[in-house]
C-alpha positions as CSV (number, residue, x, y, z in Angstrom):
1,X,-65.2,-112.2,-20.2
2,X,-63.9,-109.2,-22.5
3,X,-60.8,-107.1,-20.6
4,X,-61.4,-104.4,-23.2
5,X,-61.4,-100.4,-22.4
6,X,-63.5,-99.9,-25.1
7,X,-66.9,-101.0,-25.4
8,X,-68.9,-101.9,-29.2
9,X,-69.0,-99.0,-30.2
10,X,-65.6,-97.6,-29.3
11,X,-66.6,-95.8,-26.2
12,X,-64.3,-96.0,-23.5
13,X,-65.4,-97.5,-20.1
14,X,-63.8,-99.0,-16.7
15,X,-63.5,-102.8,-17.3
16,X,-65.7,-104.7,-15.2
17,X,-63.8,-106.9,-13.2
18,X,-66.4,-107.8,-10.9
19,X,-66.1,-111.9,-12.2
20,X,-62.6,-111.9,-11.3
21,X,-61.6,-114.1,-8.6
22,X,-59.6,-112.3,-5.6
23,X,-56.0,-113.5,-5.7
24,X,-52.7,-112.2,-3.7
25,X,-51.0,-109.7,-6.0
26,X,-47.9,-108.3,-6.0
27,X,-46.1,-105.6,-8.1
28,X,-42.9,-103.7,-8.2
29,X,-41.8,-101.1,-10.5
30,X,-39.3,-98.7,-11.0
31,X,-37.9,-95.1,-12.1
32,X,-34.2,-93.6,-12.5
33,X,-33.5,-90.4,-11.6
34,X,-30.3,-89.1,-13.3
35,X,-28.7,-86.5,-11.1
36,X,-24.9,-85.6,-11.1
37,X,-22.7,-87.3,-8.5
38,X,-22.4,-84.3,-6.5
39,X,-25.5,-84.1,-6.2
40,X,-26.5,-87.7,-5.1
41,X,-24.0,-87.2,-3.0
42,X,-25.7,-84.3,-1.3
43,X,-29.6,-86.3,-1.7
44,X,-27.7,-89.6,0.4
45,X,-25.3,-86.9,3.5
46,X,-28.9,-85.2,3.7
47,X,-27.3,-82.1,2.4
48,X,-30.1,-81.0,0.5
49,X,-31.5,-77.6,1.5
50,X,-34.7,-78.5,0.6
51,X,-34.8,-81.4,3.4
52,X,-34.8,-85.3,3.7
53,X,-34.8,-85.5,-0.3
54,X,-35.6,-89.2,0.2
55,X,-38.1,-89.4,3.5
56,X,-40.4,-87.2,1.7
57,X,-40.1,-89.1,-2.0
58,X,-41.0,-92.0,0.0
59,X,-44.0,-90.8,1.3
60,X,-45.4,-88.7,-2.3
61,X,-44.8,-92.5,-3.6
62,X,-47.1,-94.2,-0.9
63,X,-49.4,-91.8,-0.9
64,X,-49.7,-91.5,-4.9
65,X,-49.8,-95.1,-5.1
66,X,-53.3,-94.1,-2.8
67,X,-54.3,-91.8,-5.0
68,X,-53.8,-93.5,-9.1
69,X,-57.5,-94.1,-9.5
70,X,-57.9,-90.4,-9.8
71,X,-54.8,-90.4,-11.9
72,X,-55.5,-92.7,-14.9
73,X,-58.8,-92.6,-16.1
74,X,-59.6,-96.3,-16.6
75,X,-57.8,-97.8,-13.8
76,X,-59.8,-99.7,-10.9
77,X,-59.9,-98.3,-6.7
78,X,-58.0,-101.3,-5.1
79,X,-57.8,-101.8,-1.3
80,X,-54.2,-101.6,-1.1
81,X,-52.5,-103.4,1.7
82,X,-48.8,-102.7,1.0
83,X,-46.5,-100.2,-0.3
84,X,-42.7,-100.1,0.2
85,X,-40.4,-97.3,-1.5
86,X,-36.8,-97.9,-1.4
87,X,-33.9,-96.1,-3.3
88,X,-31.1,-97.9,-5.2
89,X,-27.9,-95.5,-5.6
90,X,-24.7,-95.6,-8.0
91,X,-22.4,-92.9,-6.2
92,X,-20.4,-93.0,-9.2
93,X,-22.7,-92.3,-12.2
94,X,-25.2,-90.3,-9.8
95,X,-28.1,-92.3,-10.7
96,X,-30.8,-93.0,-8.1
97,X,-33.5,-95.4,-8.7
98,X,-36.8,-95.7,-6.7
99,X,-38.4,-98.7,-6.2
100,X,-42.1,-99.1,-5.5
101,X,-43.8,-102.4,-4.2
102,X,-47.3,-102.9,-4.2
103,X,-49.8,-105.2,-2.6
104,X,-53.2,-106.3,-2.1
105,X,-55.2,-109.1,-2.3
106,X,-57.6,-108.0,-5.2
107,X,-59.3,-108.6,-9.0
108,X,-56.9,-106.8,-10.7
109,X,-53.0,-106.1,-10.4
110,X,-51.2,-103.0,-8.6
111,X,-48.9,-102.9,-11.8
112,X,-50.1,-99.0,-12.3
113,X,-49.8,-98.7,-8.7
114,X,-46.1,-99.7,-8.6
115,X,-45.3,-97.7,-11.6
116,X,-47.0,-94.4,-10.0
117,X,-45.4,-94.5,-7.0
118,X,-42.2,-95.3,-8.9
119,X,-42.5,-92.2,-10.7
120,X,-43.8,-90.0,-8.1
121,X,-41.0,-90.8,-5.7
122,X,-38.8,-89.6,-8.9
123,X,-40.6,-86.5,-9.4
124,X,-40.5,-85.6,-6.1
125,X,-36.6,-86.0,-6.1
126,X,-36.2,-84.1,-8.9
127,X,-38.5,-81.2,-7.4
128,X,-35.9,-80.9,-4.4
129,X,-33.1,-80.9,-6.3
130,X,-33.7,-79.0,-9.3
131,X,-32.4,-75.4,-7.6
132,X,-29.0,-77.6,-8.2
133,X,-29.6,-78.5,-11.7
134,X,-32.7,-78.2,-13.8
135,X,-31.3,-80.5,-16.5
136,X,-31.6,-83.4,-14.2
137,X,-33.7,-86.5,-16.0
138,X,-35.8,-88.7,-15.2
139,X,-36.5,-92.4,-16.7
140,X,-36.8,-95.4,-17.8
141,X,-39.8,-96.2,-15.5
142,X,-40.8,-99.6,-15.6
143,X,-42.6,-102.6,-14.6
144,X,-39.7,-104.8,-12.9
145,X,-41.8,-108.0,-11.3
146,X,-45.9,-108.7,-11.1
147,X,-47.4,-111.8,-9.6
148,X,-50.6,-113.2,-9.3
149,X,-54.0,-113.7,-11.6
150,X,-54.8,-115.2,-14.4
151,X,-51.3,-114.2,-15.8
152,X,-49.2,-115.0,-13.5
153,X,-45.8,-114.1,-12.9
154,X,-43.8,-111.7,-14.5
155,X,-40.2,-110.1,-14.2
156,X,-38.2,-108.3,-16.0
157,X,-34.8,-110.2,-15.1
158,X,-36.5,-113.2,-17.1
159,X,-38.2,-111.3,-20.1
160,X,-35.4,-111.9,-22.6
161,X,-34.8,-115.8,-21.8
């Protein structure tokens, strides 16, 4: 069974997963958003005049993780049955990381998922909070933990053993 996006003749398709056993997945992913500390400050006291800076990057993260079929081209509709966004702070450095959880039991991993959400949440952040500072950055987003299928486990705190 070929996992390739591209078919003989170089044509991009959807890989057929349709052969794949269903197996419990799991996949969590995150995305730093670099803001000053005065400003995390005012994200975390709810000081923000935009509104609960946080409540409503949780929810653009759930619902993008919904919506990243329609996002990236070759990536699969899943029946997701779990999403949780949390936030990570450093009061000191005024970095905010968002962390997005994915689950389902499925053929194919919630890696994009996770990493969608992730992102989202950080764009959303930085949406209510730019009228303080456009120079605010976003990133590294990455893949921090996926289990299940035919590859297994994989985190991030183990990659360079």
């Amino acid at each position: 069974m070929s996992f390739n996006h591209f078919d003989e003749r170089g044509r991009a398709h959807m890989v057929d997963v349709s052969g794949k056993p269903f197996s419990e997945r799991l996949a969590r992913a995150s995305a730093d958003i670099n803001l000053t500390p005065d400003i995390l400050a005012k994200v975390l006291d709810h000081e923000v005049a935009k509104g609960d800076v946080l409540g409503v990057a949780r929810l653009a993260a759930i619902a993008s993780v919904k919506k990243t079929p329609d996002l990236i081209p070759l990536s699969h509709p899943l029946a997701i049955h779990h999403v949780a966004v949390d936030f990570i702070h450093d009061r000191k450095s005024g970095t905010l990381t968002a962390v997005c959880e994915v689950g389902a039991v499925e053929r194919t991993g919630m890696e994009m998922e996770a990493m969608t959400g992730a992102t989202v949440a950080a764009l959303t952040v930085y949406d209510m909070c730019k009228g303080m500072d456009k120079g605010l950055t976003i990133g590294p987003v990455q893949l921090q933990y996926k289990s299940g299928g035919k590859s297994g486990v994989y985190s991030r705190e183990d990659a360079d053993e």
